[in-house]
N, C-alpha and C positions, 0 to 999 in steps of 0.2 A: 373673897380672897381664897387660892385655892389651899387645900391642906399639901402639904409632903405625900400625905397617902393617895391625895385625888390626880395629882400631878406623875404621879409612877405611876398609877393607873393608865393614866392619856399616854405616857410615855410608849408604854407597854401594846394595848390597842395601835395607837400608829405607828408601832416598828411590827404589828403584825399584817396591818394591812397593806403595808411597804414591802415586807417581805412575799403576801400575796400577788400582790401590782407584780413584783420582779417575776415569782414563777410562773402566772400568767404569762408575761410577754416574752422572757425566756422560752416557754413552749407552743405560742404563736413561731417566734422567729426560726427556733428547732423545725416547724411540721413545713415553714414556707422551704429551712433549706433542703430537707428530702426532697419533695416537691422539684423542688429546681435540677437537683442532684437526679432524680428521676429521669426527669424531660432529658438532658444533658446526656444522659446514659443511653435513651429509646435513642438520641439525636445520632451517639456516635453508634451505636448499632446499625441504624439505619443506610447511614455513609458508608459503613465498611459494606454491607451488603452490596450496594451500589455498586464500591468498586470492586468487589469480587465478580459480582455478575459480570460488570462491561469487560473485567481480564479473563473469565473463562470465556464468555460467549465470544470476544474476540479472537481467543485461540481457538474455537470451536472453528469458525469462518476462516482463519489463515491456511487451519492445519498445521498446526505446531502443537497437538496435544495426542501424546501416544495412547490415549480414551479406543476402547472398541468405540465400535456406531449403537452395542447397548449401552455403554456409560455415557456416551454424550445425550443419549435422548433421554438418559434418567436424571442428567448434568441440568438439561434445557427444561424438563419439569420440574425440576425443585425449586431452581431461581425463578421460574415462572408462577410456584407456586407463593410466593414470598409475596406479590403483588404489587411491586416496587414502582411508584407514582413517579418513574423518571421517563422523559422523553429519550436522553438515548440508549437507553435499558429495552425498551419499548420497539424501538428500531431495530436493535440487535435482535430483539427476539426474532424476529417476523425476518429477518434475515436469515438465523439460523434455523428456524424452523422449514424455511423454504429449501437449504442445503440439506440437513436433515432428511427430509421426503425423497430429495433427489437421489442420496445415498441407500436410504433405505430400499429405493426401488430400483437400482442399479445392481445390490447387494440380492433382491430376488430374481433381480434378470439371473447372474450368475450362478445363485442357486440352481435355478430351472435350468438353464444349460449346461450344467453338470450333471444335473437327474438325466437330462435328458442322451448322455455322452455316457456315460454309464451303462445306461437301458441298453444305446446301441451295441456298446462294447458287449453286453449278456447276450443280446438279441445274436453279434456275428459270431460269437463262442460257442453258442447253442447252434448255430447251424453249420460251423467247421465241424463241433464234434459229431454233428447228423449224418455226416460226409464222410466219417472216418474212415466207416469198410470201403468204399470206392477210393480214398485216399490213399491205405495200405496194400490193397491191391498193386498201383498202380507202382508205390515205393516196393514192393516185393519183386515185380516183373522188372523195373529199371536195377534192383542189385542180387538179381538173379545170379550165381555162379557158372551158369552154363543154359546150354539153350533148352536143353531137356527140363530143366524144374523151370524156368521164364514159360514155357509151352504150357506147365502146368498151372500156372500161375493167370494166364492169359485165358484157357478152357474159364475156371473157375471165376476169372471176371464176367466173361462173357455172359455169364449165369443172372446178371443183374441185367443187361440189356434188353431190350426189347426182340432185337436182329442186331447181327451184326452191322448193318449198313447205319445204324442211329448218328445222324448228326453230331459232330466235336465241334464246337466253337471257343476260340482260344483268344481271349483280349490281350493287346499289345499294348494297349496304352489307354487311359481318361483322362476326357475332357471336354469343361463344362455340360456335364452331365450326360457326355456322348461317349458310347466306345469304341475303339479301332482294333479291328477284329484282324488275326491272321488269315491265312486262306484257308479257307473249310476242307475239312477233313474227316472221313468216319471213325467208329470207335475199334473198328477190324486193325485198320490201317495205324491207329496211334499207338493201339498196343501192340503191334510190332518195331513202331518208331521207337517206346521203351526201351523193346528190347535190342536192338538194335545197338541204340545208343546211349545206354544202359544210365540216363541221368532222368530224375523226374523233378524239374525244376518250376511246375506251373501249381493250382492250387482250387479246387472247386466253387466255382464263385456259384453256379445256378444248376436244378435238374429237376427233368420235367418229367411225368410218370405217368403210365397208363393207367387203367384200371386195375390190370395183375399188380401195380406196383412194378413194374418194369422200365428201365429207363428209356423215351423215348427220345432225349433230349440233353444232352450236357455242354456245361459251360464252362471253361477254365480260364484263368488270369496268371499271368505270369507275373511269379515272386519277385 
């Protein structure tokens, strides 16, 4: 028969090992619901990703995203880098990547043909202003005040020709790569047409030199 004392004993013992039983499974069932709370959390992470990706990579493709062509290609590797195991994530990509490439190569066509619209515009600048003394000549003799300084203006051209008799040829017009030429004329004869007619309305397009450096050859266009 048990005593009082043996009996609060047992008591004691089984409300301890009762109370172990509960914070055991208490902290099973806490570590399962992290766990779930975890997965749940990667879950809804994941989906947003998804639909983030399919909504920019779709505006990437409509063109409804005011993005340079650098942000969308930094746009298309970052979701790319995510590694997102969806098929039409997957789709979109290899969509956008192929407009992408298109852009980007459209975007160095433009480049180049701007370097290269440039160069030209140096290249005809550098060779208007190569033209200048023959240019000023020709605008001194056309607003000559009288025939005595035009005479002297005309001497003083003369000094760059080769002869008097050098070939003028004067373009009227281009097209498709061809030019329509006025009627030839020498260089004697147009620096009197100057003076004469006191306007110099054409413009040094080409000039060909001997060895002194003498003009043997000139070409003008009309402004």
């Amino acid at each position: 028969m048990m005593t009082k004392q043996s009996l609060l004993q047992t008591i004691k013992k089984f409300t301890l090992v009762l109370m172990i039983a509960l914070v055991s499974l208490g902290g099973a069932t806490g570590c399962k619901s992290k766990k779930k709370l975890a997965q749940e959390q990667a879950a809804a992470e994941y989906a947003s990703k998804v639909e983030s990706a399919k909504k920019d990579l779709n505006s990437i493709l409509d063109g409804t995203t005011s993005w340079s062509l650098a942000e969308k290609e930094q746009r298309f590797q970052t979701i790319k880098s995510w590694n997102l195991e969806d098929t039409d994530v997957q789709a979109l990509l290899d969509k956008v990547e192929d407009k992408l490439a298109r852009e980007r190569a459209d975007a160095e066509r433009k480049t180049e043909e701007e370097r290269l619209r440039k160069e030209e515009e140096a290249r005809l600048k550098s060779e208007t202003s190569k033209y200048d003394g023959i240019e000023n000549y020709f605008k001194a003799i056309a607003a000559s005040p009288d025939q005595a300084t035009a005479n002297e203006k005309i001497a003083g051209a003369k000094q760059l020709f080769a002869t008097p008799d050098v070939p003028v040829l004067i373009i009227i017009s281009q097209a498709g790569g061809f030019n329509d030429y006025d009627r030839p004329t020498t260089i004697s004869k147009y620096l009197d047409y100057l003076k004469d007619q006191k306007v110099y309305n054409n413009r040094v397009q080409q000039v060909k030199y001997d060895t002194n450096n003498r003009i043997t050859e000139l070409e003008l266009i009309k402004k």
